[in-house]
ModelCIF file with pLDDT and N, C-alpha, C, O atoms, coordinates in Angstrom:
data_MODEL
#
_entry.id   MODEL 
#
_entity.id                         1 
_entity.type                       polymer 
_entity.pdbx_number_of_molecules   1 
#
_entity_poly.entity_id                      1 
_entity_poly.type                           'polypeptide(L)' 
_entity_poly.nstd_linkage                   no 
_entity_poly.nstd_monomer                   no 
_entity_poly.pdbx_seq_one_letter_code       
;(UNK)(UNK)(UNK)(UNK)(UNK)(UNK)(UNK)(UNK)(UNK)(UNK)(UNK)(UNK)(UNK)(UNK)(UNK)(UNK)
(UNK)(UNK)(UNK)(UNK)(UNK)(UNK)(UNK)(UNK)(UNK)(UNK)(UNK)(UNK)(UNK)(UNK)(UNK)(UNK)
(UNK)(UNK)(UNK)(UNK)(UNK)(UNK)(UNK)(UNK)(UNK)(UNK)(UNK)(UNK)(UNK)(UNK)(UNK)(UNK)
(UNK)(UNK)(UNK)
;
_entity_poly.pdbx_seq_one_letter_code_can   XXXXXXXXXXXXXXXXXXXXXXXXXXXXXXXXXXXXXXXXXXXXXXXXXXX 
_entity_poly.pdbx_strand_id                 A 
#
loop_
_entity_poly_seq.entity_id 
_entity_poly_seq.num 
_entity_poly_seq.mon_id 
_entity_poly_seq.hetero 
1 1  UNK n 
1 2  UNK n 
1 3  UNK n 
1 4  UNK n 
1 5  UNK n 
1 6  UNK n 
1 7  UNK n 
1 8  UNK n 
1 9  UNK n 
1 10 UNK n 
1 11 UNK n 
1 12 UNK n 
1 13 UNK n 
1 14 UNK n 
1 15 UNK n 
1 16 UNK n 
1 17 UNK n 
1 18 UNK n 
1 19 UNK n 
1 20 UNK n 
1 21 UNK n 
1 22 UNK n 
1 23 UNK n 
1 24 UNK n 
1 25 UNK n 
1 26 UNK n 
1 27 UNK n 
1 28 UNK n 
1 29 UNK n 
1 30 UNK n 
1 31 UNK n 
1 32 UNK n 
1 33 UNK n 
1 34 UNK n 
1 35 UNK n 
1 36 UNK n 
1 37 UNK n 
1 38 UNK n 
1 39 UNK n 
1 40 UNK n 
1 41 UNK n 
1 42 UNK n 
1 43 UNK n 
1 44 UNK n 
1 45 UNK n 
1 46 UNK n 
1 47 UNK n 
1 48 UNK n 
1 49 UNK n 
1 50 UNK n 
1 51 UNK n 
#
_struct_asym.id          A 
_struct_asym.entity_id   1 
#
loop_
_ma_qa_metric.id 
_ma_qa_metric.mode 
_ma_qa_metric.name 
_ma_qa_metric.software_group_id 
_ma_qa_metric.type 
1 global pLDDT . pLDDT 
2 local  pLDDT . pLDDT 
#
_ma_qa_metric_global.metric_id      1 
_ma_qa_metric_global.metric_value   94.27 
_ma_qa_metric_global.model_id       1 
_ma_qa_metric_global.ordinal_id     1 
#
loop_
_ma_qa_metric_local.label_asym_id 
_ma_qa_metric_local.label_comp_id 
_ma_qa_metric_local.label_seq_id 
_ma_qa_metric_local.metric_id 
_ma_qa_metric_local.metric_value 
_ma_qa_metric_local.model_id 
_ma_qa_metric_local.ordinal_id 
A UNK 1  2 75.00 1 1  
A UNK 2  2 76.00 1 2  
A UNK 3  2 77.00 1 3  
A UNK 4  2 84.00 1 4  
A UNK 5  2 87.00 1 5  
A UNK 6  2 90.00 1 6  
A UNK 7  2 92.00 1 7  
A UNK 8  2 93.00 1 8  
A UNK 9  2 91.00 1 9  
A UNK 10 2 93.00 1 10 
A UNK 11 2 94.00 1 11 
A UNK 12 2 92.00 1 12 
A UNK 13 2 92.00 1 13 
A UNK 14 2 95.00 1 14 
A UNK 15 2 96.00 1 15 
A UNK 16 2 96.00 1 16 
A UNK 17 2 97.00 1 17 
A UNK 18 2 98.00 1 18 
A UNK 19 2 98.00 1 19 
A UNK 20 2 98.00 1 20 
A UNK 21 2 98.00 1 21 
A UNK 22 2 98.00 1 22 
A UNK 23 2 98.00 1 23 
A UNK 24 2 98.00 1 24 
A UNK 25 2 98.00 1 25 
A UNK 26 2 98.00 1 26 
A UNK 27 2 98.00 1 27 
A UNK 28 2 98.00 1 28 
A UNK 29 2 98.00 1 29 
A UNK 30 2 98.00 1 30 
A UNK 31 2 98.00 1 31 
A UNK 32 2 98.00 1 32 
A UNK 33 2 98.00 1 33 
A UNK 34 2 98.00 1 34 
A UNK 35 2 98.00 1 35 
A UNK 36 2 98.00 1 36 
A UNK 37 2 98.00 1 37 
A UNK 38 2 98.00 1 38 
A UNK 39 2 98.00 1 39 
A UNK 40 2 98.00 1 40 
A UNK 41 2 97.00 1 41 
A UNK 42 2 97.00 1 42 
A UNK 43 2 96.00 1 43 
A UNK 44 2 96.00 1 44 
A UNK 45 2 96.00 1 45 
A UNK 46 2 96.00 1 46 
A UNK 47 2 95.00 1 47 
A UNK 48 2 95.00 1 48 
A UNK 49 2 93.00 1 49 
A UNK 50 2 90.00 1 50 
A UNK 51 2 83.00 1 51 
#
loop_
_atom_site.group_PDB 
_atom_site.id 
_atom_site.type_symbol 
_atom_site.label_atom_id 
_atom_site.label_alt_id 
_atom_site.label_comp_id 
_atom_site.label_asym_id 
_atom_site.label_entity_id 
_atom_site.label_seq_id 
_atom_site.pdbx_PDB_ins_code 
_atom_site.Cartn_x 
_atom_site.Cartn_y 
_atom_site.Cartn_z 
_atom_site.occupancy 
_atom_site.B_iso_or_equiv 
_atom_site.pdbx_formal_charge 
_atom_site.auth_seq_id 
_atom_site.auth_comp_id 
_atom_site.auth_asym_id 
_atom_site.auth_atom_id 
_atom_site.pdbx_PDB_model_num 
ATOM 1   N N  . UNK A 1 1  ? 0.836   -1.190 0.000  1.00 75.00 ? 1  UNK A N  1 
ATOM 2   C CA . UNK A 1 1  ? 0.000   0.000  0.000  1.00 75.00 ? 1  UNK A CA 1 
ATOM 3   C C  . UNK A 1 1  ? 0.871   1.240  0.000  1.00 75.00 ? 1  UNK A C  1 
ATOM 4   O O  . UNK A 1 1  ? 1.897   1.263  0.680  1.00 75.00 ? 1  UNK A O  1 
ATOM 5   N N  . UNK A 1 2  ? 0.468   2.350  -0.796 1.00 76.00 ? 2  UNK A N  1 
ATOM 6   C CA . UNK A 1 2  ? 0.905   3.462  -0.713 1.00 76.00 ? 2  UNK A CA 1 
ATOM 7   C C  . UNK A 1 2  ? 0.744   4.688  -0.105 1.00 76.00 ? 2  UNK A C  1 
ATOM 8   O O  . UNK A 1 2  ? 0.596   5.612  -0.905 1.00 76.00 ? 2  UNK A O  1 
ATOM 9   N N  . UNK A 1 3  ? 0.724   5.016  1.202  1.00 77.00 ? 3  UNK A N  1 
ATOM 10  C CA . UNK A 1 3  ? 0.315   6.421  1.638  1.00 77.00 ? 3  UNK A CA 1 
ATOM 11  C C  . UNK A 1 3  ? 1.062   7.679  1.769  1.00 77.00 ? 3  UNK A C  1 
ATOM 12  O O  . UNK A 1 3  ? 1.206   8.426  2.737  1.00 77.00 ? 3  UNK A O  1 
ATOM 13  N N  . UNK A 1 4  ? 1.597   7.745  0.312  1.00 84.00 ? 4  UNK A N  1 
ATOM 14  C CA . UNK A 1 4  ? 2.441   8.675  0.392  1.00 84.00 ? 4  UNK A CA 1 
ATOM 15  C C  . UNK A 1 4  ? 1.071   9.764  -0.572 1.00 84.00 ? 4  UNK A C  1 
ATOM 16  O O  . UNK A 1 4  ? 0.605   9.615  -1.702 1.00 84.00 ? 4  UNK A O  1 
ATOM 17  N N  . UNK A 1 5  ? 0.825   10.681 0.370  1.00 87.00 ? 5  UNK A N  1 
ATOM 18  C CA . UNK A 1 5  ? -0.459  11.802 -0.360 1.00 87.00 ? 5  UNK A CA 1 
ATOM 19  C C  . UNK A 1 5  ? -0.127  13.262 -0.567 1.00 87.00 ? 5  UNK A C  1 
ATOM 20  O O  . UNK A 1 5  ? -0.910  14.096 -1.021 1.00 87.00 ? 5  UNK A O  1 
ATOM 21  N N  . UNK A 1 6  ? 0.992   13.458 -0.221 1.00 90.00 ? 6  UNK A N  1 
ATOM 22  C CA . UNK A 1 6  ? 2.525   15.057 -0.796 1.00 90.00 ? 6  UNK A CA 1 
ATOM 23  C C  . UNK A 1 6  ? 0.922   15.695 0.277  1.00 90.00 ? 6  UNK A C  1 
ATOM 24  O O  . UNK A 1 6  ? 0.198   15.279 1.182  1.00 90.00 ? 6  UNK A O  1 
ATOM 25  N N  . UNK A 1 7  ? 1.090   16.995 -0.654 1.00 92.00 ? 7  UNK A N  1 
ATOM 26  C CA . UNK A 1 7  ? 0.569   18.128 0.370  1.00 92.00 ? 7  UNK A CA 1 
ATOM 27  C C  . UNK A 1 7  ? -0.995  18.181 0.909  1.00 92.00 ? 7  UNK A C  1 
ATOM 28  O O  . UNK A 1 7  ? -1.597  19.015 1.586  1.00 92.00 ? 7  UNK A O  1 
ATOM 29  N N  . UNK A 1 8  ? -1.405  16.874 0.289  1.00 93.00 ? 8  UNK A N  1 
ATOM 30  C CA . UNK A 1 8  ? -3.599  16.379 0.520  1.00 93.00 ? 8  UNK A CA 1 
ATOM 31  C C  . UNK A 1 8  ? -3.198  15.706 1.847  1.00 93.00 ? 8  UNK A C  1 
ATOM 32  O O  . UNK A 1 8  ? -4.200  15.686 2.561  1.00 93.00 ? 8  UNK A O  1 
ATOM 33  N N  . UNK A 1 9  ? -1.842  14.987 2.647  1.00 91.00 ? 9  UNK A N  1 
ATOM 34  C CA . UNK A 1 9  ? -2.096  14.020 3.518  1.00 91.00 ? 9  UNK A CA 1 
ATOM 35  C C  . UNK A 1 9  ? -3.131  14.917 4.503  1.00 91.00 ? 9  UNK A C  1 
ATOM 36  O O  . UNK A 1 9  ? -4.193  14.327 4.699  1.00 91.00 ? 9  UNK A O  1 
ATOM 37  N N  . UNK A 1 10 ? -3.012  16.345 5.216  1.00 93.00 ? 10 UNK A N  1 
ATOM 38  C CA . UNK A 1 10 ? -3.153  16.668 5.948  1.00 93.00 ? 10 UNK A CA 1 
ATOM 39  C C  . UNK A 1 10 ? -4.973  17.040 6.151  1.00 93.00 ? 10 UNK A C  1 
ATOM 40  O O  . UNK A 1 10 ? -5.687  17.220 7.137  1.00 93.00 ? 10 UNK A O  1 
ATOM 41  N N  . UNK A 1 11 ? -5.206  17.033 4.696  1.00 94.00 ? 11 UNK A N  1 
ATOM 42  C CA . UNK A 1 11 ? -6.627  17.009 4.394  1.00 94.00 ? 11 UNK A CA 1 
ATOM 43  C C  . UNK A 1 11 ? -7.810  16.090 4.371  1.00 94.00 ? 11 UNK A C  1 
ATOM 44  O O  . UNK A 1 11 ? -9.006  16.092 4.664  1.00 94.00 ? 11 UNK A O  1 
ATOM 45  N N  . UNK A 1 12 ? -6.625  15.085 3.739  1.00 92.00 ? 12 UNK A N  1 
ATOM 46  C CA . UNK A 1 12 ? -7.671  13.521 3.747  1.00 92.00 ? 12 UNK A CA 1 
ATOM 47  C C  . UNK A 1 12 ? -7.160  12.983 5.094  1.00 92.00 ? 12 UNK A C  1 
ATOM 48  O O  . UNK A 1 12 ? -6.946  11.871 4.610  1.00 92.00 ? 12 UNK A O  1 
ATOM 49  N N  . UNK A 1 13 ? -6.757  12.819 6.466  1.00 92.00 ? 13 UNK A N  1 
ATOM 50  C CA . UNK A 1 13 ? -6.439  12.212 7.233  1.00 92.00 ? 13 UNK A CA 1 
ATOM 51  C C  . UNK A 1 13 ? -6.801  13.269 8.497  1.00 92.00 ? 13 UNK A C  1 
ATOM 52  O O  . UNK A 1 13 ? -6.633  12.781 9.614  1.00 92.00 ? 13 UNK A O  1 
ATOM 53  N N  . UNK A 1 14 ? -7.226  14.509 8.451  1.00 95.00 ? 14 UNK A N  1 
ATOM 54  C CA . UNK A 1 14 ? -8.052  15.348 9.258  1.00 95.00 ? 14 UNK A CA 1 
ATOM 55  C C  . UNK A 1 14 ? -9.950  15.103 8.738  1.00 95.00 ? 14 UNK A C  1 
ATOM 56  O O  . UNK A 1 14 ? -11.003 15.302 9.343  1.00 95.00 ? 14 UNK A O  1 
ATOM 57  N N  . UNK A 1 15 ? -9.615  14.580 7.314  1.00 96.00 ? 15 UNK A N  1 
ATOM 58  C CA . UNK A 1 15 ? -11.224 14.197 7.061  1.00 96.00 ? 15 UNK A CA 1 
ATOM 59  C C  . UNK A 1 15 ? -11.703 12.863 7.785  1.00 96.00 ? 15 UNK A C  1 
ATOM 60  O O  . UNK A 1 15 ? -12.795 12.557 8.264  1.00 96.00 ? 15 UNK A O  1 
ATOM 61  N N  . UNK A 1 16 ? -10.482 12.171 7.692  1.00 96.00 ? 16 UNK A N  1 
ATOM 62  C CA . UNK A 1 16 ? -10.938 10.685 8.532  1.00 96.00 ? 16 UNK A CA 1 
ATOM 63  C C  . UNK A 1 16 ? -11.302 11.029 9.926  1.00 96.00 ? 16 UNK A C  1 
ATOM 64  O O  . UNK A 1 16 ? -12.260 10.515 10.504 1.00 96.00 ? 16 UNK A O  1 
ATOM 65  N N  . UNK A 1 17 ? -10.650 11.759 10.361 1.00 97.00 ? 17 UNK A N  1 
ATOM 66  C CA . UNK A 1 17 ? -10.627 12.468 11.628 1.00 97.00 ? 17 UNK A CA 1 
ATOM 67  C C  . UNK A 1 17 ? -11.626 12.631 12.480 1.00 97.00 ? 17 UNK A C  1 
ATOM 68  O O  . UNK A 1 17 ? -11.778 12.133 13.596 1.00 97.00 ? 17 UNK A O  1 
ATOM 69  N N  . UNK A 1 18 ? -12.523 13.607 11.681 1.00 98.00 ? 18 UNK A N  1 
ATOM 70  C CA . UNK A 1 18 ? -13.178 14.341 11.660 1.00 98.00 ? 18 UNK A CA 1 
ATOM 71  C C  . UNK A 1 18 ? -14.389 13.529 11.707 1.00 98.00 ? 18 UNK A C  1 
ATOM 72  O O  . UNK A 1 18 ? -15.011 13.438 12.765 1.00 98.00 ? 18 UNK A O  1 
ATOM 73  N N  . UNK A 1 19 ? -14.752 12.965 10.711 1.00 98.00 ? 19 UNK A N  1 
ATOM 74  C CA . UNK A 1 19 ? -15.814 11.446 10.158 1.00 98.00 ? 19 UNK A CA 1 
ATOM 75  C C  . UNK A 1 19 ? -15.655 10.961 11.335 1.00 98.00 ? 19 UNK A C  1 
ATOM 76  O O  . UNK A 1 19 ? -16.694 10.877 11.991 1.00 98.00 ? 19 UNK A O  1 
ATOM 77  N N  . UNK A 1 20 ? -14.633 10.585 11.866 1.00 98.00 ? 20 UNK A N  1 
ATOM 78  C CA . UNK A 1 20 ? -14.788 8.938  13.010 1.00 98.00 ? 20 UNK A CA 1 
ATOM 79  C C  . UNK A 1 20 ? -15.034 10.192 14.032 1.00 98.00 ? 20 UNK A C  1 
ATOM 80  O O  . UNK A 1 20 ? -16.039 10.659 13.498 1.00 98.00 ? 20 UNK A O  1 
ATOM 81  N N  . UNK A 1 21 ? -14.868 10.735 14.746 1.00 98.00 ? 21 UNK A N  1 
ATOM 82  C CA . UNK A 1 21 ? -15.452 12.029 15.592 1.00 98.00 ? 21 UNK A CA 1 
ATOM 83  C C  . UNK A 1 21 ? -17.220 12.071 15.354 1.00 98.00 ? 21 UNK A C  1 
ATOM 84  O O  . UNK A 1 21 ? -18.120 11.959 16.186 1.00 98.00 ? 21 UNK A O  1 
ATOM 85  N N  . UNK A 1 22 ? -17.253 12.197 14.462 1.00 98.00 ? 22 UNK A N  1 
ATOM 86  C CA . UNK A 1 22 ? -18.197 12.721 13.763 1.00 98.00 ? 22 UNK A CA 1 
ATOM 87  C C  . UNK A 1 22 ? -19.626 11.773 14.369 1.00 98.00 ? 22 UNK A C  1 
ATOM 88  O O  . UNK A 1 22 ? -20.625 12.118 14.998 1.00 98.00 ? 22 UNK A O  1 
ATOM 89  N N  . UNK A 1 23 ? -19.258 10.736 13.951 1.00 98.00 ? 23 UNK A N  1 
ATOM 90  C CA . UNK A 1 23 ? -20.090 9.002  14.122 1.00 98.00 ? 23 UNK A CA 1 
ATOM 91  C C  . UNK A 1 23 ? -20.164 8.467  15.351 1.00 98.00 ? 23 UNK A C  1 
ATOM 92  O O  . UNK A 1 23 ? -21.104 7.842  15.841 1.00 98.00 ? 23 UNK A O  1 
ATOM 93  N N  . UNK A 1 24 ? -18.802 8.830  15.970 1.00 98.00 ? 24 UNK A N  1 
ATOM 94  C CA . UNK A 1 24 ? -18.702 8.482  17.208 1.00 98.00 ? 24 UNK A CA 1 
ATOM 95  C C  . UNK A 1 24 ? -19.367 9.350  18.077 1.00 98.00 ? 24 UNK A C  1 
ATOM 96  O O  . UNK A 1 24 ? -19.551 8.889  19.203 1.00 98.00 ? 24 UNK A O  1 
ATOM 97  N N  . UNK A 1 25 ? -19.775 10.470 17.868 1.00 98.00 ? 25 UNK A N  1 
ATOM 98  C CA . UNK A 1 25 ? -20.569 11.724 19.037 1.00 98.00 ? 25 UNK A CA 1 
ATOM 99  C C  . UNK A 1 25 ? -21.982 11.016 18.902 1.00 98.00 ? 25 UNK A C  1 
ATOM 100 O O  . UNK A 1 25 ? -22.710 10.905 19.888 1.00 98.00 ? 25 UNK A O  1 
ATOM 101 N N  . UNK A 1 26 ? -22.482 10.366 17.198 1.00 98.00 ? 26 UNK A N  1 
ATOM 102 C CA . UNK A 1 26 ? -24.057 10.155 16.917 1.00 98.00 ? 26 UNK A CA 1 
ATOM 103 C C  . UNK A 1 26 ? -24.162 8.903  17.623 1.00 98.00 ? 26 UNK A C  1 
ATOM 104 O O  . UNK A 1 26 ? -25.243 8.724  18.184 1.00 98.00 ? 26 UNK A O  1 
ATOM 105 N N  . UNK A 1 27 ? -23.133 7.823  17.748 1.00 98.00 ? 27 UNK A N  1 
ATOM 106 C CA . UNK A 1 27 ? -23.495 7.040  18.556 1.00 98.00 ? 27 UNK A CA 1 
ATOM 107 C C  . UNK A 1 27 ? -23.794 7.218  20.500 1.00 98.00 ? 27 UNK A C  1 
ATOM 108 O O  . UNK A 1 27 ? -24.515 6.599  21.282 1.00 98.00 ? 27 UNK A O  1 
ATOM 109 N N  . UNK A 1 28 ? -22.717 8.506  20.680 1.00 98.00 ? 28 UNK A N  1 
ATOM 110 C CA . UNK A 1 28 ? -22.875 8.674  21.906 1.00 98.00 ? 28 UNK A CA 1 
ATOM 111 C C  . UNK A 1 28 ? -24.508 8.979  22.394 1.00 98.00 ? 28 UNK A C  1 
ATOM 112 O O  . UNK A 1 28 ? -25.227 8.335  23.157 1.00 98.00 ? 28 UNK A O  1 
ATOM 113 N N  . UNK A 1 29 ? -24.780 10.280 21.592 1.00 98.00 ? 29 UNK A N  1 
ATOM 114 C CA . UNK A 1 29 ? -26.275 10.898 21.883 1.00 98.00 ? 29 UNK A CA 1 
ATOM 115 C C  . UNK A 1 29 ? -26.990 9.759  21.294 1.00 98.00 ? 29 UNK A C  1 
ATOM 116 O O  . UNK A 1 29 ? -27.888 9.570  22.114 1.00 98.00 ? 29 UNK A O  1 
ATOM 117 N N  . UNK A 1 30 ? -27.125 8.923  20.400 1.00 98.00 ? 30 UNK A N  1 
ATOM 118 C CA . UNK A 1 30 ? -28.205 8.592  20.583 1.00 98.00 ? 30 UNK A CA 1 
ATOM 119 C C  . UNK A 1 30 ? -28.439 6.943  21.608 1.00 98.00 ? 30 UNK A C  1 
ATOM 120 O O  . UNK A 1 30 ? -29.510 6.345  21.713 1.00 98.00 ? 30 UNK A O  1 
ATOM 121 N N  . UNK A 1 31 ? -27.590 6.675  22.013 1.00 98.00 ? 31 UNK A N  1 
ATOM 122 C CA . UNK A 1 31 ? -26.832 5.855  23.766 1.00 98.00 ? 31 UNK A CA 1 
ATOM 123 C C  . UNK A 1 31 ? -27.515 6.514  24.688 1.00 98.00 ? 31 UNK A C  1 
ATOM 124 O O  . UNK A 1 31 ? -28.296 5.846  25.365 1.00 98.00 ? 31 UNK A O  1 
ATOM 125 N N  . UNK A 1 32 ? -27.396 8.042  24.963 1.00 98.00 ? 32 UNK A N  1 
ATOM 126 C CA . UNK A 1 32 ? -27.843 8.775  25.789 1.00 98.00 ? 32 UNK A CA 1 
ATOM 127 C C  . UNK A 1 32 ? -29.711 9.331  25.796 1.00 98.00 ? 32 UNK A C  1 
ATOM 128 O O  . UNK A 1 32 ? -30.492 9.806  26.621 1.00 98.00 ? 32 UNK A O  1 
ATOM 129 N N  . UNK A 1 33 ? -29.747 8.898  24.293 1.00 98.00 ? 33 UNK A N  1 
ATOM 130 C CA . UNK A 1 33 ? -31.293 9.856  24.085 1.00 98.00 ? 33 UNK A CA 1 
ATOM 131 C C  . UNK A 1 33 ? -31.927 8.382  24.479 1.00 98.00 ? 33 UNK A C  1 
ATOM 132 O O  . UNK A 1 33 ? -33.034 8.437  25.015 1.00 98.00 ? 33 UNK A O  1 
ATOM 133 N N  . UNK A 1 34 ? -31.528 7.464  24.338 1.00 98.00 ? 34 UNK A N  1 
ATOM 134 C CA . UNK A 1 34 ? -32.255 6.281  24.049 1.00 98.00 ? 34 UNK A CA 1 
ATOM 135 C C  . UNK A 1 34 ? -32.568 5.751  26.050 1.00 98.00 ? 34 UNK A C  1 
ATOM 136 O O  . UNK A 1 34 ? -33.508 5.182  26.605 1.00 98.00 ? 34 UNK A O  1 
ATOM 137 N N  . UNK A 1 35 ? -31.615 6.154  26.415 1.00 98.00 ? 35 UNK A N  1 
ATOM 138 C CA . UNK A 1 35 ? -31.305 5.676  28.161 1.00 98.00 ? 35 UNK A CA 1 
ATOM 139 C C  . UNK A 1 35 ? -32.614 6.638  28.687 1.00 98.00 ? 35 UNK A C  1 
ATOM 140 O O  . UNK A 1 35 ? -33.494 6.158  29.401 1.00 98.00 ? 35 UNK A O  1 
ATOM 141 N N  . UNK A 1 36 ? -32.625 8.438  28.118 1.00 98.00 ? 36 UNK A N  1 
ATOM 142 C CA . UNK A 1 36 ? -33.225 8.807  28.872 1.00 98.00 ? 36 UNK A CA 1 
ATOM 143 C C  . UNK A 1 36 ? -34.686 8.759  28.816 1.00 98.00 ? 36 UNK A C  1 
ATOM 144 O O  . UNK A 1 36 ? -35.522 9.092  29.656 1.00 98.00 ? 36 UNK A O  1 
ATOM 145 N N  . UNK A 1 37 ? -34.853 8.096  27.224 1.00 98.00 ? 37 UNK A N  1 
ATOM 146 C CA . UNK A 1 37 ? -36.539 7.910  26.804 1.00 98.00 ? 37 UNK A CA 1 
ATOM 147 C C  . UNK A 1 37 ? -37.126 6.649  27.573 1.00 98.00 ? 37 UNK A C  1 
ATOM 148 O O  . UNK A 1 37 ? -38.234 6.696  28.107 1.00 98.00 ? 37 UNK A O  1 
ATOM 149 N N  . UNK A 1 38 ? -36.426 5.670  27.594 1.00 98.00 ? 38 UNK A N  1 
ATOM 150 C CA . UNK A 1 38 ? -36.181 4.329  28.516 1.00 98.00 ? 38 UNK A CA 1 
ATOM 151 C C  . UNK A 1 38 ? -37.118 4.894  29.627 1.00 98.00 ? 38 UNK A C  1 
ATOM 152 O O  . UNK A 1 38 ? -38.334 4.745  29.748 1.00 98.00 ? 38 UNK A O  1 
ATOM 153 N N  . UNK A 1 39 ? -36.146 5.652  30.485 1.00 98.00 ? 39 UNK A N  1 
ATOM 154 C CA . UNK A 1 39 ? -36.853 6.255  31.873 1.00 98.00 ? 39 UNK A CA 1 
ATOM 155 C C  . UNK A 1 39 ? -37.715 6.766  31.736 1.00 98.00 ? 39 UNK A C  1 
ATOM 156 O O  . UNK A 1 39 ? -38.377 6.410  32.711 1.00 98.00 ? 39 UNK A O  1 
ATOM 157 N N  . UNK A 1 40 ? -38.364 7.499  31.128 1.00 98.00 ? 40 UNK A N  1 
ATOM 158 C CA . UNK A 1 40 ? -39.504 8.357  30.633 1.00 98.00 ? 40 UNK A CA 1 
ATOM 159 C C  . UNK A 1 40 ? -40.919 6.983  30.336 1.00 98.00 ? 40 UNK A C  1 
ATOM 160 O O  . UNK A 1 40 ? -41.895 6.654  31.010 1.00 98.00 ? 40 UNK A O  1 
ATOM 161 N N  . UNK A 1 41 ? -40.524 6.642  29.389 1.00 97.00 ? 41 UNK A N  1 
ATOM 162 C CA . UNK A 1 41 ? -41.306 5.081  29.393 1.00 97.00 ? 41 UNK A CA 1 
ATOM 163 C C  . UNK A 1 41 ? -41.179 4.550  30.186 1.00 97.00 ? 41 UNK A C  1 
ATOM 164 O O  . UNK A 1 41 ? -41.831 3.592  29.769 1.00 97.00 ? 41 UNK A O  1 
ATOM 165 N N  . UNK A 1 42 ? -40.758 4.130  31.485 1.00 97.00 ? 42 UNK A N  1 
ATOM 166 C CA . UNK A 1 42 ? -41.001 3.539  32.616 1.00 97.00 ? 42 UNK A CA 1 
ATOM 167 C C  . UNK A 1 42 ? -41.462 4.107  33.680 1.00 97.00 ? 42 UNK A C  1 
ATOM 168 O O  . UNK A 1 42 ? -42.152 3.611  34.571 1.00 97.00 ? 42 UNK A O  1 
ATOM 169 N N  . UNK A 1 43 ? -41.109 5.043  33.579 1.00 96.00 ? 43 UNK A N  1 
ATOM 170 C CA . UNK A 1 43 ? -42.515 6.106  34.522 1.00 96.00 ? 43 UNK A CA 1 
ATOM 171 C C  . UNK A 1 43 ? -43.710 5.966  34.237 1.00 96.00 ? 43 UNK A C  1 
ATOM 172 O O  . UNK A 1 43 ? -44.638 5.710  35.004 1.00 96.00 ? 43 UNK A O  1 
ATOM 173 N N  . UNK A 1 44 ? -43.739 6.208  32.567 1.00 96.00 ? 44 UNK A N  1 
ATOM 174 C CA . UNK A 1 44 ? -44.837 6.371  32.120 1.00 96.00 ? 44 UNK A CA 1 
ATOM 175 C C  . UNK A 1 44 ? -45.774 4.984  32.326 1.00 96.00 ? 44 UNK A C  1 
ATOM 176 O O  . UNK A 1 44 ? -46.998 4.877  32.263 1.00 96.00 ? 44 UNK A O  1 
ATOM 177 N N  . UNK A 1 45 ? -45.117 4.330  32.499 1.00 96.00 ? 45 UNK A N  1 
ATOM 178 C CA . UNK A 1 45 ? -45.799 2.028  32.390 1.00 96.00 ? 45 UNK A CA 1 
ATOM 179 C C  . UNK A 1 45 ? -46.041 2.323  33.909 1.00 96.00 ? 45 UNK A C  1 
ATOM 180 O O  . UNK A 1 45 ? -47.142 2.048  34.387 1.00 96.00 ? 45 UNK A O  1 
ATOM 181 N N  . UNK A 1 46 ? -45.025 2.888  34.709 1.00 96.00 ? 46 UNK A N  1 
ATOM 182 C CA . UNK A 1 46 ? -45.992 3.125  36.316 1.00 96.00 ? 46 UNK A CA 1 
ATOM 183 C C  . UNK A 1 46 ? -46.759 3.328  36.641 1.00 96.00 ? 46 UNK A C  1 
ATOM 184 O O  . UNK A 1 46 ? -47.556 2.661  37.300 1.00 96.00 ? 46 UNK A O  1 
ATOM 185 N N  . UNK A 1 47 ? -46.786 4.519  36.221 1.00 95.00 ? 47 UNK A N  1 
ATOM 186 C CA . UNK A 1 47 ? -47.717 5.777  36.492 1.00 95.00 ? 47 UNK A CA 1 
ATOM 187 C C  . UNK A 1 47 ? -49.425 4.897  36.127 1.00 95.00 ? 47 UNK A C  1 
ATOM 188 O O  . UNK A 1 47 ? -50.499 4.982  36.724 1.00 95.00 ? 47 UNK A O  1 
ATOM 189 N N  . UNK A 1 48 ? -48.989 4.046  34.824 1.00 95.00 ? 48 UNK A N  1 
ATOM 190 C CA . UNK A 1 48 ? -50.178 3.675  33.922 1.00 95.00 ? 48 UNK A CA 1 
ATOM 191 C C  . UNK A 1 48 ? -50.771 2.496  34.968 1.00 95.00 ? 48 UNK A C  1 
ATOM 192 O O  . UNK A 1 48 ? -51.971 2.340  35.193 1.00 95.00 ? 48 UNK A O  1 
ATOM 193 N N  . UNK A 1 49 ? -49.810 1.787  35.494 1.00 93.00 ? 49 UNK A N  1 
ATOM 194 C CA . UNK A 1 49 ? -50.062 0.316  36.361 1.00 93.00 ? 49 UNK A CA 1 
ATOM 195 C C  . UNK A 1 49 ? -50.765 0.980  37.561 1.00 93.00 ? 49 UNK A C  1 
ATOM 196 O O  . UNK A 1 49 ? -51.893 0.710  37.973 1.00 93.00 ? 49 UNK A O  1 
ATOM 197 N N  . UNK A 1 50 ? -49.799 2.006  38.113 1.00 90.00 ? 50 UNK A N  1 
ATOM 198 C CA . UNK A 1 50 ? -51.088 2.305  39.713 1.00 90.00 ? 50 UNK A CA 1 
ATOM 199 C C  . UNK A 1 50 ? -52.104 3.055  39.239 1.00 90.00 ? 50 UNK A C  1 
ATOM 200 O O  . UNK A 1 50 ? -52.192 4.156  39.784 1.00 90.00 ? 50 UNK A O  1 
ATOM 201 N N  . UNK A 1 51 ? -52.694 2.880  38.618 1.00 83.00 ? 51 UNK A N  1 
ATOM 202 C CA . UNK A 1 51 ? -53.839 3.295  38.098 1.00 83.00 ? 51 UNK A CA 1 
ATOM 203 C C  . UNK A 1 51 ? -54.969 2.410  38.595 1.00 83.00 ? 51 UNK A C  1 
ATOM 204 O O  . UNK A 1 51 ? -56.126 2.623  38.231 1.00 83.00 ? 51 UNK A O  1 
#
């Protein structure tokens, strides 16, 4: 393999960068959106049961 890319390395390898950053934040929030709807729906199945 060749990764010799002269004066683009700094462009295409801040784009990879950037991308895996990128994907990795959408997996975080939606880890986080998903945990806090969870709780929200289980209140909500409570709330519904002592009824």
């Amino acid at each position: 393999m060749d990764f010799d890319m002269g004066k683009y390395a700094l462009f295409v390898w801040g784009s990879y960068g950037f991308s895996f950053l990128a994907l990795g934040a959408l997996v975080v929030v939606s880890l986080l959106v998903q945990a806090r709807r969870r709780k929200v729906l289980e209140a909500l199945q409570a709330a519904a049961d002592s009824q």
